[in-house]
N, CA, C and O atoms as a DFTB+ gen file, in Angstrom:
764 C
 N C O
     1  1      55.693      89.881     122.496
     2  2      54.360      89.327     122.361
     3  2      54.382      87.797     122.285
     4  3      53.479      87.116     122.772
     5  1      55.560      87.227     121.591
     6  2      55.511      85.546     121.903
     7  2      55.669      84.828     123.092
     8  3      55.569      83.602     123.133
     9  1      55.953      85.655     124.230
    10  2      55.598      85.176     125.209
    11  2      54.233      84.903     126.092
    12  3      54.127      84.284     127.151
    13  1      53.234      85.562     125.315
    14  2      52.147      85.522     125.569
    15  2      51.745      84.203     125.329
    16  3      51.149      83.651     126.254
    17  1      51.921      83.614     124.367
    18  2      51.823      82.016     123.894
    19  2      52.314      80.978     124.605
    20  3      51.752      79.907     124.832
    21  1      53.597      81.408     125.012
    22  2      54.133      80.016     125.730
    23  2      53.664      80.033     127.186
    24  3      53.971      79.103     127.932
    25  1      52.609      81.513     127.795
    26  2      51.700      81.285     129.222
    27  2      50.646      79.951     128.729
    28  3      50.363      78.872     129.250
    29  1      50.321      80.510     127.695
    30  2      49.201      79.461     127.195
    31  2      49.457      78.413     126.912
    32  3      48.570      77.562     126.983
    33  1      50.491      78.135     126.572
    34  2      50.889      76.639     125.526
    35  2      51.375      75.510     127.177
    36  3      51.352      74.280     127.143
    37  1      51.831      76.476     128.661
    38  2      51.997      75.462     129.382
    39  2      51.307      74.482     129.610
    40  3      51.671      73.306     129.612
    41  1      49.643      75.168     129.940
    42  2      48.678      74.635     130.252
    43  2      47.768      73.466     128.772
    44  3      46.829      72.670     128.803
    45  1      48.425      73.824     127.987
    46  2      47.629      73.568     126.655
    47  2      48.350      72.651     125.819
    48  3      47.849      71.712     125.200
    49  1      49.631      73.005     125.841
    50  2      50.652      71.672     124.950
    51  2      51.051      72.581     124.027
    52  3      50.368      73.548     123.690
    53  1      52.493      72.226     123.457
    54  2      53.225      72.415     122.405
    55  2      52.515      72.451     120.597
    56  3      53.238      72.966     119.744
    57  1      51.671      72.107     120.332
    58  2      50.866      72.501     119.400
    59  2      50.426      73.465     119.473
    60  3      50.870      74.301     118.687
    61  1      49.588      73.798     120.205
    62  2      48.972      75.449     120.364
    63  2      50.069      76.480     119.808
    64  3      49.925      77.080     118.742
    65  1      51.275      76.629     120.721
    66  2      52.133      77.568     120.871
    67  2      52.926      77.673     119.326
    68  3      53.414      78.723     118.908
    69  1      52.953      76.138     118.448
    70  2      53.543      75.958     117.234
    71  2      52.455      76.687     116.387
    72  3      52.931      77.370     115.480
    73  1      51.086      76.689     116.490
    74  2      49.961      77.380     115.741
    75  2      50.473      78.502     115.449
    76  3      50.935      79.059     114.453
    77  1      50.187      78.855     117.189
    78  2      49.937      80.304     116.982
    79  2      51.197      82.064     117.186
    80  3      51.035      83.283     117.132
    81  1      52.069      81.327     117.365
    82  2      53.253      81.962     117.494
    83  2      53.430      82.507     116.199
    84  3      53.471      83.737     116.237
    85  1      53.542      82.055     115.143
    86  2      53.895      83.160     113.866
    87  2      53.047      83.709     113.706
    88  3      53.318      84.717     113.054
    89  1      51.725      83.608     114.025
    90  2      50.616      85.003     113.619
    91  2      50.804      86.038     115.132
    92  3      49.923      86.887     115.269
    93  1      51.563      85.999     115.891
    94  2      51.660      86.817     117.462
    95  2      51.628      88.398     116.277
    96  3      50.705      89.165     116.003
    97  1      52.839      88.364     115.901
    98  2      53.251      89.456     115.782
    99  2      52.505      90.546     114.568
   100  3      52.573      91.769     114.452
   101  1      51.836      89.571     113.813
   102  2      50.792      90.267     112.497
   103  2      49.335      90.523     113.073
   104  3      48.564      91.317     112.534
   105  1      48.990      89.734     114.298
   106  2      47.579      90.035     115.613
   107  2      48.167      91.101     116.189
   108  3      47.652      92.077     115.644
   109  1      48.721      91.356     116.746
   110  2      49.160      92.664     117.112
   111  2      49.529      93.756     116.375
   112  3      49.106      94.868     116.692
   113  1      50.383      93.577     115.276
   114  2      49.995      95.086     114.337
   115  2      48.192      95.351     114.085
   116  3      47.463      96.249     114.506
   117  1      47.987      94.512     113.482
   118  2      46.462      94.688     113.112
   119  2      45.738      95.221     114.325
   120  3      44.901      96.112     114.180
   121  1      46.077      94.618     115.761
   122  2      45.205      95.143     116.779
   123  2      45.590      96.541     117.045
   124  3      44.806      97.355     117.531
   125  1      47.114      96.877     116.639
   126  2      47.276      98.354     116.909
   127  2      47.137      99.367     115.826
   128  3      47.417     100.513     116.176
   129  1      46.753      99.195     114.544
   130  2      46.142      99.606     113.847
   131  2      44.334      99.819     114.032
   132  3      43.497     100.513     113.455
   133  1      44.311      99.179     114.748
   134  2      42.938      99.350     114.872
   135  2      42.415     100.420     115.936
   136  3      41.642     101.378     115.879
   137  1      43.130      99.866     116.860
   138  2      43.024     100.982     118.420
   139  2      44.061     101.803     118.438
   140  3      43.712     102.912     118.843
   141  1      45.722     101.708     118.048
   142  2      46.474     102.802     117.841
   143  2      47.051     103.244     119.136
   144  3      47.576     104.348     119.285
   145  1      46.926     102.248     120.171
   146  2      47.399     101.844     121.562
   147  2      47.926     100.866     121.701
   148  3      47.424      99.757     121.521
   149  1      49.286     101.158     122.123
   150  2      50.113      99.685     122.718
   151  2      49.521      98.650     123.651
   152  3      49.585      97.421     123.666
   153  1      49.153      99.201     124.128
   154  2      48.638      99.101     125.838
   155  2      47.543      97.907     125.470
   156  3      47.559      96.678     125.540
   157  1      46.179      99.334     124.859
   158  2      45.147      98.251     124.252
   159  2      45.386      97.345     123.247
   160  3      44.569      96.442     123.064
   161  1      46.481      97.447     122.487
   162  2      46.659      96.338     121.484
   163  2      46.934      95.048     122.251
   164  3      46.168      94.088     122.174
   165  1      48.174      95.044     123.083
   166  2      48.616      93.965     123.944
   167  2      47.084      93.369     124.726
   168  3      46.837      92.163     124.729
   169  1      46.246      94.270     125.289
   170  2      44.881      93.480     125.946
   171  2      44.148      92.684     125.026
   172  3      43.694      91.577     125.313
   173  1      43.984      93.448     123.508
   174  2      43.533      92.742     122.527
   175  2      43.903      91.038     122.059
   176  3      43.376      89.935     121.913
   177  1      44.829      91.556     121.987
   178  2      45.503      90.131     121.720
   179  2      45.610      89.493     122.903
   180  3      45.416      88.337     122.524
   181  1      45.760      89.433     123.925
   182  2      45.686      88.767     125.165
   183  2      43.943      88.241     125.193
   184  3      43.431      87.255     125.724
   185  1      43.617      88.845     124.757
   186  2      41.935      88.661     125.163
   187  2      41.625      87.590     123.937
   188  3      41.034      86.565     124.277
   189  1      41.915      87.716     122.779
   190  2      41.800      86.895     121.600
   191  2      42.590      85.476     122.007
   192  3      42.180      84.315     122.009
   193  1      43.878      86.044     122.347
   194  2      44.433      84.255     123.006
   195  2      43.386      83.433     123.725
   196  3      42.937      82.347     123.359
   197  1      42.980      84.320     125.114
   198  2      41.879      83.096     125.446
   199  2      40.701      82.689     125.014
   200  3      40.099      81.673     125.362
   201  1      40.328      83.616     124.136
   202  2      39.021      83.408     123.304
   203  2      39.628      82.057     122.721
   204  3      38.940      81.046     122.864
   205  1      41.244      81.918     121.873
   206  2      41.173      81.163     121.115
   207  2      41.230      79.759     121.904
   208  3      40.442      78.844     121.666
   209  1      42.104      79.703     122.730
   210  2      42.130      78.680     123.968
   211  2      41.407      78.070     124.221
   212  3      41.509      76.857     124.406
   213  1      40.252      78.874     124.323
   214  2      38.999      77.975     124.442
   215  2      38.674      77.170     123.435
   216  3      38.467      75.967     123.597
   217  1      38.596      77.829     122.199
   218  2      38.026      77.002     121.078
   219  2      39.832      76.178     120.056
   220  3      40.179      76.400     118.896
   221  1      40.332      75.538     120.813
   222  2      41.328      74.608     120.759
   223  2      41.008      73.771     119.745
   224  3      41.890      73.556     118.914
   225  1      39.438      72.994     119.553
   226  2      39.429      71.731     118.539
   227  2      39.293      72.702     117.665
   228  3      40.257      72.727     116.900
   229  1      38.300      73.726     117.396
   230  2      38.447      74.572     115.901
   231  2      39.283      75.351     115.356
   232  3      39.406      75.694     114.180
   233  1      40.038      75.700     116.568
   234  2      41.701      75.946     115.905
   235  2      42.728      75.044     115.253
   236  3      43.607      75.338     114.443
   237  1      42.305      73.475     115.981
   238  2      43.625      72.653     114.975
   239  2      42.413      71.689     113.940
   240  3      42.582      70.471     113.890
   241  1      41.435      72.212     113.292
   242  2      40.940      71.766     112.410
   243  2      41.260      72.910     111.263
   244  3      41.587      72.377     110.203
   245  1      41.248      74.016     111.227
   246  2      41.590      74.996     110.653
   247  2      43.064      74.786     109.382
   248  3      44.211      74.604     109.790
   249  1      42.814      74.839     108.291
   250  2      44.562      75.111     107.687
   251  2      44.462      76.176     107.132
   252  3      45.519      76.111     106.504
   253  1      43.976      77.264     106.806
   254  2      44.898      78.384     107.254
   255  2      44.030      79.207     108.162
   256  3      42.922      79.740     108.105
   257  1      45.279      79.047     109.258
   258  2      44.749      79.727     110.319
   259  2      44.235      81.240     110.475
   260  3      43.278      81.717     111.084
   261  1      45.410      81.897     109.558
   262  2      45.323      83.246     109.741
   263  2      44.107      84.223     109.427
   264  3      44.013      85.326     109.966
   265  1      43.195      83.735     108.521
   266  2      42.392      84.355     108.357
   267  2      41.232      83.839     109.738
   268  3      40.667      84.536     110.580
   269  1      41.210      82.767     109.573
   270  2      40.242      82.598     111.098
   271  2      40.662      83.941     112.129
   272  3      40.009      84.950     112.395
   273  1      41.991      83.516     112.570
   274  2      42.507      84.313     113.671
   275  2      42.564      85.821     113.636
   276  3      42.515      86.443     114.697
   277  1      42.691      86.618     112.160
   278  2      41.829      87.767     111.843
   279  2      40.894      88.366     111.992
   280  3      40.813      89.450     112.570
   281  1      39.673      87.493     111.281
   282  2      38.307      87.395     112.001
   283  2      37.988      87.088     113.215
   284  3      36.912      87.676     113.325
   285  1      38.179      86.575     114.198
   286  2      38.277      86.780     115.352
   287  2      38.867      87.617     115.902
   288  3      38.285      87.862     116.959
   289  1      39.975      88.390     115.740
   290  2      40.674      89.890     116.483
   291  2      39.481      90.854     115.727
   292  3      39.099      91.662     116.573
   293  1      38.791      91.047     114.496
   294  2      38.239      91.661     113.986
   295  2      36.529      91.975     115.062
   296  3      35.926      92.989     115.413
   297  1      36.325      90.555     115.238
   298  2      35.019      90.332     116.302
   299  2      35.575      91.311     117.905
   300  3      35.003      92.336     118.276
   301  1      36.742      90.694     118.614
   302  2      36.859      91.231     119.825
   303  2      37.198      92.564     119.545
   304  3      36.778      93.435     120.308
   305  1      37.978      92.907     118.450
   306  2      37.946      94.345     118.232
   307  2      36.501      95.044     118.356
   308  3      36.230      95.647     119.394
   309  1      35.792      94.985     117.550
   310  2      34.281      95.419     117.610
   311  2      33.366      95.304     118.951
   312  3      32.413      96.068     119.107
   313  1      33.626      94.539     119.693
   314  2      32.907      93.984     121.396
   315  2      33.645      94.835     122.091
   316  3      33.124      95.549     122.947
   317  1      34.988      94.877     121.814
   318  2      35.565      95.930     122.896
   319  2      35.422      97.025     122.817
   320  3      35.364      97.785     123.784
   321  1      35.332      97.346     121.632
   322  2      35.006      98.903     120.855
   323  2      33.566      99.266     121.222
   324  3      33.252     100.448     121.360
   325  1      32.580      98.156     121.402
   326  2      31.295      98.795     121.859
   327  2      31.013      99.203     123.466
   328  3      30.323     100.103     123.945
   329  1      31.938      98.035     124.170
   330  2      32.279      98.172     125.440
   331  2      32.134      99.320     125.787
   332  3      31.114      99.676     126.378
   333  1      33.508     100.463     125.382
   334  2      33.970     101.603     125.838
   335  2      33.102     102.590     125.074
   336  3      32.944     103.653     125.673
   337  1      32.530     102.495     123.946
   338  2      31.659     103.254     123.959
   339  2      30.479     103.428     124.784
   340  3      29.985     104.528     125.031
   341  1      29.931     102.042     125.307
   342  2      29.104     102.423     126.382
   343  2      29.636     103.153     127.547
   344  3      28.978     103.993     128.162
   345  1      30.876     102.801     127.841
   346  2      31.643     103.689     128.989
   347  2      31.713     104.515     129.066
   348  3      31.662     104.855     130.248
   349  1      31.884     105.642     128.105
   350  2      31.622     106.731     127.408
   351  2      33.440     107.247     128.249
   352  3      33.692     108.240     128.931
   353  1      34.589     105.839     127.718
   354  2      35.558     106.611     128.061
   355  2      36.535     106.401     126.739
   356  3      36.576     105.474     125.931
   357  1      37.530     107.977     126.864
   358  2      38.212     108.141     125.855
   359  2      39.837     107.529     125.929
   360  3      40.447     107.565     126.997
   361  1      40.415     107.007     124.764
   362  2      42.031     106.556     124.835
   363  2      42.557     107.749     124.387
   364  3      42.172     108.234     123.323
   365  1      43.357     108.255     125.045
   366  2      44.177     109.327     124.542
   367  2      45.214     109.031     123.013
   368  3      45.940     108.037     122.986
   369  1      45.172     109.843     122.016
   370  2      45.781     109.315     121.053
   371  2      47.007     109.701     121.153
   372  3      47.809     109.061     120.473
   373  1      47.556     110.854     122.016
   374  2      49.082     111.350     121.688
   375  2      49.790     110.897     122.869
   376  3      50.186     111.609     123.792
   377  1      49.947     109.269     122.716
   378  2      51.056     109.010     123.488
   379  2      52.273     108.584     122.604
   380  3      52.430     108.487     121.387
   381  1      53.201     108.334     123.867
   382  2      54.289     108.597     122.834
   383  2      54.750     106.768     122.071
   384  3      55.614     106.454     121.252
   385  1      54.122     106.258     122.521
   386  2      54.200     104.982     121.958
   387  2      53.823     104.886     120.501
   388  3      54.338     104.095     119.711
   389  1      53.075     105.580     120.273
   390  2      52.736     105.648     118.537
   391  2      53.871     106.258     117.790
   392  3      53.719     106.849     116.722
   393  1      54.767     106.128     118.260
   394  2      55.984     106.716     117.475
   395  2      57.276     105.510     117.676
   396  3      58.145     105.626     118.540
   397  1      57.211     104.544     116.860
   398  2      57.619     103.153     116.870
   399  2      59.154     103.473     116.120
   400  3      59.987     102.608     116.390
   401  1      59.561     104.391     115.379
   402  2      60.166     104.441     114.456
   403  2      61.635     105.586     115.257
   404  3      61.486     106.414     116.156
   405  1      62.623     105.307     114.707
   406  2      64.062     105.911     116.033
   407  2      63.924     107.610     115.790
   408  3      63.546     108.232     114.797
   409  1      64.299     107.987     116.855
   410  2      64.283     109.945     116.759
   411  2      64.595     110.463     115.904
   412  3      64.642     111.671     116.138
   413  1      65.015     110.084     114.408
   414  2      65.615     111.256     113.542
   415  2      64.259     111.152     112.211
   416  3      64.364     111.466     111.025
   417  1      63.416     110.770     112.721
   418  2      62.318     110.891     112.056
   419  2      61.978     112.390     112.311
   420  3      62.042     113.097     113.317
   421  1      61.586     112.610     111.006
   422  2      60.991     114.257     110.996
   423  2      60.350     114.736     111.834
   424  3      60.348     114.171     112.928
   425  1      59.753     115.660     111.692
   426  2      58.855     116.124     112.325
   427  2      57.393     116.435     111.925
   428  3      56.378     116.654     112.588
   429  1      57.701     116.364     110.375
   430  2      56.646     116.397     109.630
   431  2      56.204     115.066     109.608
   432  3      55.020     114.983     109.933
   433  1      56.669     114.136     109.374
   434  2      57.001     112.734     109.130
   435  2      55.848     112.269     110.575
   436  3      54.877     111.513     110.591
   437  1      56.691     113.367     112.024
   438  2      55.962     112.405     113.137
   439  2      54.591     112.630     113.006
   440  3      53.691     111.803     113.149
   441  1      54.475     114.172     112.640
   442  2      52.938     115.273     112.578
   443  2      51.711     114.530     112.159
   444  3      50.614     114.368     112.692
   445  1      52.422     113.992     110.658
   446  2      51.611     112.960     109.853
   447  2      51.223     111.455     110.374
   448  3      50.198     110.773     110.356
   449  1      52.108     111.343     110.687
   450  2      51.986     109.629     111.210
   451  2      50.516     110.335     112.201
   452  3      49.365     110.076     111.850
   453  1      50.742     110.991     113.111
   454  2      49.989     111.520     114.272
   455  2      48.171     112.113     113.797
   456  3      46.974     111.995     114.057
   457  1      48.899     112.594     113.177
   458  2      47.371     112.602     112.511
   459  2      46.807     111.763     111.408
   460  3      45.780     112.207     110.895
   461  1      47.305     110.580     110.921
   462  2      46.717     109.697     110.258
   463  2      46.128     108.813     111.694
   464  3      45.105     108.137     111.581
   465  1      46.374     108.839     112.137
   466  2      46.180     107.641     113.808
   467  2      44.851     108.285     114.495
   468  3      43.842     107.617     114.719
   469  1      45.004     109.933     114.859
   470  2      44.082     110.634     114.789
   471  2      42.710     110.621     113.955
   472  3      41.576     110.316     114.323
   473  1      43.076     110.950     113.004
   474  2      41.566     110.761     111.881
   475  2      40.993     109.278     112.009
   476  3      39.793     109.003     111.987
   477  1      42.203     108.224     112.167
   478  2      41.623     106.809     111.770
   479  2      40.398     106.820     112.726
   480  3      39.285     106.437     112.364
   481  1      40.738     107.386     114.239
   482  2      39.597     107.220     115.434
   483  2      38.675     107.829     115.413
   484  3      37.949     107.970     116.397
   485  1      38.449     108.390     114.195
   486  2      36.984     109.001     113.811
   487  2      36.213     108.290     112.777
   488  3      35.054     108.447     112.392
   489  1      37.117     107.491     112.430
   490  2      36.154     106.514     111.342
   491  2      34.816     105.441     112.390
   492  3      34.597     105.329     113.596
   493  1      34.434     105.069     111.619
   494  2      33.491     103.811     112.458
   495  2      34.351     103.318     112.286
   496  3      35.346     103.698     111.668
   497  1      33.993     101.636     113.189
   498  2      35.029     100.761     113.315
   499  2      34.958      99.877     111.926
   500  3      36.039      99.620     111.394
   501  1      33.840      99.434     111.354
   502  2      34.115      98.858     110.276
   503  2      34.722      99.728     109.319
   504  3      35.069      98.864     108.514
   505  1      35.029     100.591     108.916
   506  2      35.143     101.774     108.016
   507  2      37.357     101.629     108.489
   508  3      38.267     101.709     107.664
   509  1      37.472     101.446     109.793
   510  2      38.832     101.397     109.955
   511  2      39.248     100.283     109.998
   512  3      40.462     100.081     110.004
   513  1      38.370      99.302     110.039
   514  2      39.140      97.941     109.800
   515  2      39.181      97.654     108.276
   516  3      40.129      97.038     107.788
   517  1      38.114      98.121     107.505
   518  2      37.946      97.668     105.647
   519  2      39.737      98.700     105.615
   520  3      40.901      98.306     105.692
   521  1      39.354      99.564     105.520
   522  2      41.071     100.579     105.729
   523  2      42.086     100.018     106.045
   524  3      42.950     100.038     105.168
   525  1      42.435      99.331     107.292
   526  2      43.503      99.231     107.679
   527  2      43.810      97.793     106.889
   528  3      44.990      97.534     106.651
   529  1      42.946      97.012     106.549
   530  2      42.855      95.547     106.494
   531  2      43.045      95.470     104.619
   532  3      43.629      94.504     104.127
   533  1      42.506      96.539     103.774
   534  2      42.658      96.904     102.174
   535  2      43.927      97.530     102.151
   536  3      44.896      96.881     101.757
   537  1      44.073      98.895     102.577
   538  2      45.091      99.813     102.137
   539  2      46.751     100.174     102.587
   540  3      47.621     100.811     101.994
   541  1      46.745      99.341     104.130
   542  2      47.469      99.082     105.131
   543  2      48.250      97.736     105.121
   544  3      49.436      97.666     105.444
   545  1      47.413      96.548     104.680
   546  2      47.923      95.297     104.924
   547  2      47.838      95.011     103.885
   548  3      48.665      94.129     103.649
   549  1      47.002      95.380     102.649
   550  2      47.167      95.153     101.301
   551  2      46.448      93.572     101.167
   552  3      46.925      92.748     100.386
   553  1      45.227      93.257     102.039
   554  2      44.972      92.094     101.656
   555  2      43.613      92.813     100.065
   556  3      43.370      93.919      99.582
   557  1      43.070      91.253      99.805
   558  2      42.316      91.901      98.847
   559  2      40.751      92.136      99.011
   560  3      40.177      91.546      99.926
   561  1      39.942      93.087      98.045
   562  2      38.671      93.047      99.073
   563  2      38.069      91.647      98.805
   564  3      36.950      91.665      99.318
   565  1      38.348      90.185      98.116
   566  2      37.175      88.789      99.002
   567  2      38.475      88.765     100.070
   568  3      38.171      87.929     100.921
   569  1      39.438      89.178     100.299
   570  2      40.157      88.378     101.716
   571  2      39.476      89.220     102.786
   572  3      39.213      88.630     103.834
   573  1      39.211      90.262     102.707
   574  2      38.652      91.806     103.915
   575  2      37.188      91.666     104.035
   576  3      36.627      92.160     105.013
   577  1      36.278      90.812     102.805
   578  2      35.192      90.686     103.500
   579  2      35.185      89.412     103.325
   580  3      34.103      89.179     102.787
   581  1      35.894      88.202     103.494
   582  2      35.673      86.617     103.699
   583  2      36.297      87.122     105.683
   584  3      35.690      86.722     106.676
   585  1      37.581      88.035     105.739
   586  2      37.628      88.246     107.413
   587  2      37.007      89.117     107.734
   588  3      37.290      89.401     108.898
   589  1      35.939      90.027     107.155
   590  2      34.947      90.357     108.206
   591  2      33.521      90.237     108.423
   592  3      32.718      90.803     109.164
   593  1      33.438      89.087     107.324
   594  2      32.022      88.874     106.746
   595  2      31.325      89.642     106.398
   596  3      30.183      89.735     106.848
   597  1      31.681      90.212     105.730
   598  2      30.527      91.049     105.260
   599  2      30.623      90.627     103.452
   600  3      31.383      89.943     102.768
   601  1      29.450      91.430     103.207
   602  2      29.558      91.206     101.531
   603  2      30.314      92.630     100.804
   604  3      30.335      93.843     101.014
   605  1      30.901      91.654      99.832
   606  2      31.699      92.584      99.371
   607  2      31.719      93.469      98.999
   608  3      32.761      94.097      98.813
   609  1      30.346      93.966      98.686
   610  2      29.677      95.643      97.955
   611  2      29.685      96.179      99.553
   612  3      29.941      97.376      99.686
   613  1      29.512      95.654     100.380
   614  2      29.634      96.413     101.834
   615  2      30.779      96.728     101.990
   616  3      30.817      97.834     102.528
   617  1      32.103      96.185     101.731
   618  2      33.455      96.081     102.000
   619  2      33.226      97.230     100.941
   620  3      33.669      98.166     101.607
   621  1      32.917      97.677      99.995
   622  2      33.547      98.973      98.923
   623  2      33.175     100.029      99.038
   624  3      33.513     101.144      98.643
   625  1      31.853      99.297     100.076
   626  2      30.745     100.606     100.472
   627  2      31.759     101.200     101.488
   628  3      32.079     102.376     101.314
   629  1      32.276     100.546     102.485
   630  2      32.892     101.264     103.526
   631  2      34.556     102.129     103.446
   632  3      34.935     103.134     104.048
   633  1      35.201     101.339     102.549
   634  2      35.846     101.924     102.220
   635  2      35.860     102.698     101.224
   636  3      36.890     103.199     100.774
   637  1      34.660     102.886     100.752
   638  2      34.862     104.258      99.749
   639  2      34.283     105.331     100.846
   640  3      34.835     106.432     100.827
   641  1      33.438     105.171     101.613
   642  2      32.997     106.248     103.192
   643  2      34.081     106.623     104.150
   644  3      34.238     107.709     104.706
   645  1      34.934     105.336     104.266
   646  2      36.227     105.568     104.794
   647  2      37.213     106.580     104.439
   648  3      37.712     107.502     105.084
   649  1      37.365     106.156     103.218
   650  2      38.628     107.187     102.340
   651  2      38.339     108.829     101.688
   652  3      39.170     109.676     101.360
   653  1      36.543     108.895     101.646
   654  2      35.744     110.093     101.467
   655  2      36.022     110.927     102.760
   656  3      36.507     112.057     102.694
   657  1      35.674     110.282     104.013
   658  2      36.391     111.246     105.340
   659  2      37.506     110.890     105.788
   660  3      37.744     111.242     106.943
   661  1      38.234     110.334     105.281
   662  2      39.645     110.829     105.858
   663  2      40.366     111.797     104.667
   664  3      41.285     112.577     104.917
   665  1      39.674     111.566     103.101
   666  2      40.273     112.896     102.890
   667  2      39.401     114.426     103.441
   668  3      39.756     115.604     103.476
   669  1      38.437     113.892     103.730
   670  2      37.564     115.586     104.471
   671  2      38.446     116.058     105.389
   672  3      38.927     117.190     105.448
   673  1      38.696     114.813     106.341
   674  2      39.572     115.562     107.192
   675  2      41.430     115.861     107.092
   676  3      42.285     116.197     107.912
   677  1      41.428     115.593     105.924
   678  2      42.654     115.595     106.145
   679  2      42.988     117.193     104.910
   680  3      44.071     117.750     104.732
   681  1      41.952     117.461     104.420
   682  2      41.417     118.606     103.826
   683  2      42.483     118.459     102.361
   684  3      43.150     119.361     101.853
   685  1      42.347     116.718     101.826
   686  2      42.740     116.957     100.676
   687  2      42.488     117.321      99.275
   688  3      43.367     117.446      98.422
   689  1      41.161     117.492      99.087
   690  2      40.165     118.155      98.176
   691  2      39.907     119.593      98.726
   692  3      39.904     119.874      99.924
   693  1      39.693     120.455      97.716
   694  2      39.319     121.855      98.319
   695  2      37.667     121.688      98.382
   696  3      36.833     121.221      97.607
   697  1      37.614     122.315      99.718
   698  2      36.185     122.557     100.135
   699  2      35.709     124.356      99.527
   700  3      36.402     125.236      99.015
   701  1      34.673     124.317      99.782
   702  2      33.950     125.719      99.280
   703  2      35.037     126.590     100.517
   704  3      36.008     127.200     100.069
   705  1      34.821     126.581     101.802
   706  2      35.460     127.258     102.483
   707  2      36.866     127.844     102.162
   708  3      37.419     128.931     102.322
   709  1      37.144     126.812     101.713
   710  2      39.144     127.091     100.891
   711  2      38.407     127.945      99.702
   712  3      38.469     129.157      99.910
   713  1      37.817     127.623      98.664
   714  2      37.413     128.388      97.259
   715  2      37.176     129.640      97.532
   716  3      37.638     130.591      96.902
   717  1      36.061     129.729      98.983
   718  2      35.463     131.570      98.639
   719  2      37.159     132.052      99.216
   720  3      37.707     132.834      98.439
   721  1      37.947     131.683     100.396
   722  2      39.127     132.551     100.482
   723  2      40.319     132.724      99.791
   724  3      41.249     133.420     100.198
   725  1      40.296     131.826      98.297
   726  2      40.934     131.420      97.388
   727  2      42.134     130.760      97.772
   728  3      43.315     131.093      97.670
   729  1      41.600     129.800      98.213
   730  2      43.233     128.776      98.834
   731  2      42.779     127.870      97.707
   732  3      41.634     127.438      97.573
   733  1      43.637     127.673      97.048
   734  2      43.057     126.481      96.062
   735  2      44.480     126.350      94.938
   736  3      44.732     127.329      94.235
   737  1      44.991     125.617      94.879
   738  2      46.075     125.247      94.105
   739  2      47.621     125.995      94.613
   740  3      48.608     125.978      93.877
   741  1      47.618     126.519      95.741
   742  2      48.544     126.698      96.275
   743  2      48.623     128.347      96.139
   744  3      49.682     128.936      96.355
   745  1      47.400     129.045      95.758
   746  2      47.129     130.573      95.986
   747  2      46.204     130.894      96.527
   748  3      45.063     130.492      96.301
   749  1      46.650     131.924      97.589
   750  2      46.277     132.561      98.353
   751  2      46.056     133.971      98.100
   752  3      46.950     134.752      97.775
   753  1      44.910     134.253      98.250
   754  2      44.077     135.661      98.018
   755  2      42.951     136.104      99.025
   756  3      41.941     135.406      99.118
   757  1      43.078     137.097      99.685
   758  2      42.256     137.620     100.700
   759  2      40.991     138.320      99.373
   760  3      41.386     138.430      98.212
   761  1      39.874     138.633      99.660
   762  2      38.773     138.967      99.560
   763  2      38.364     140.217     100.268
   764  3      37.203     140.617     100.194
């Protein structure tokens, strides 16, 4: 991914590329946390480079960059995300690129990873960025809503909606459905 910078930095000068080269690699987790595609992560961040390119004087007025440059992957995340929803087209989630980690990883281990990536793409997008950006990157909630602007009772609002359906779906509370067939604490009883 740091080569993506030094396309830019020819045309642009050796400052740019000194900016923005140590945040390459933390713009791209975040972008693939978000979309959960290599593919689209790399466009993401490619697309955010020239966004930033453009705006050159408000990048070297900036001292700390990173949260700017957050909030901005956070913006093109959301534009692109509305994009393809108008497209009404789908990213396949089970490729094999989401499996970053060497073959002697479990299987349970992969199952999970696979379906945490899964559920995330059912959240709204603000709901997976307060998530990925609180519980994932461990920033704090004024850093998650100073980068996504929002106010901060919104930031608790979403991630408490966030973490309410991903445990629905991840069926870690017993639902009535588990109770009437008595699945519930690890017993099982037919009716």
């Amino acid at each position: 991914m740091n080569g993506i910078v030094s396309i830019f930095s020819r045309t642009r000068g050796d400052k740019l590329e000194s900016i923005l080269s140590p945040h390459i690699n933390d713009l791209y987790s975040q972008a693939y946390c978000y979309l959960g595609d290599k593919h689209s992560a790399e466009d993401l961040v490619q697309d955010l480079l020239l966004y930033v390119c453009k705006r050159k004087e408000t990048l070297l007025t900036l001292d700390p960059v990173k949260p700017w440059l957050m909030q901005c992957l956070y913006h093109r995340f959301v534009d692109s995300h509305r994009k393809r929803k108008r497209q009404v087209k789908e990213v396949p989630l089970d490729n094999e690129d989401l499996y970053m980690e060497s073959t002697e990883t479990s299987l349970e281990h992969q199952y999970m990873r696979e379906k945490v990536i899964q559920d995330m793409a059912k959240l709204t997008p603000e709901q997976r960025a307060v998530i990925t950006l609180f519980d994932i990157e461990g920033y704090s909630l004024e850093q998650v809503a100073q980068t996504l602007q929002m106010a901060k009772g919104t930031v608790k609002s979403h991630l408490h909606r966030g973490r309410k359906r991903l445990k629905s779906l991840f069926n870690l509370q017993p639902n009535r459905e588990n109770e009437r067939l008595g699945i519930y604490k690890g017993k099982y009883t037919r009716e």
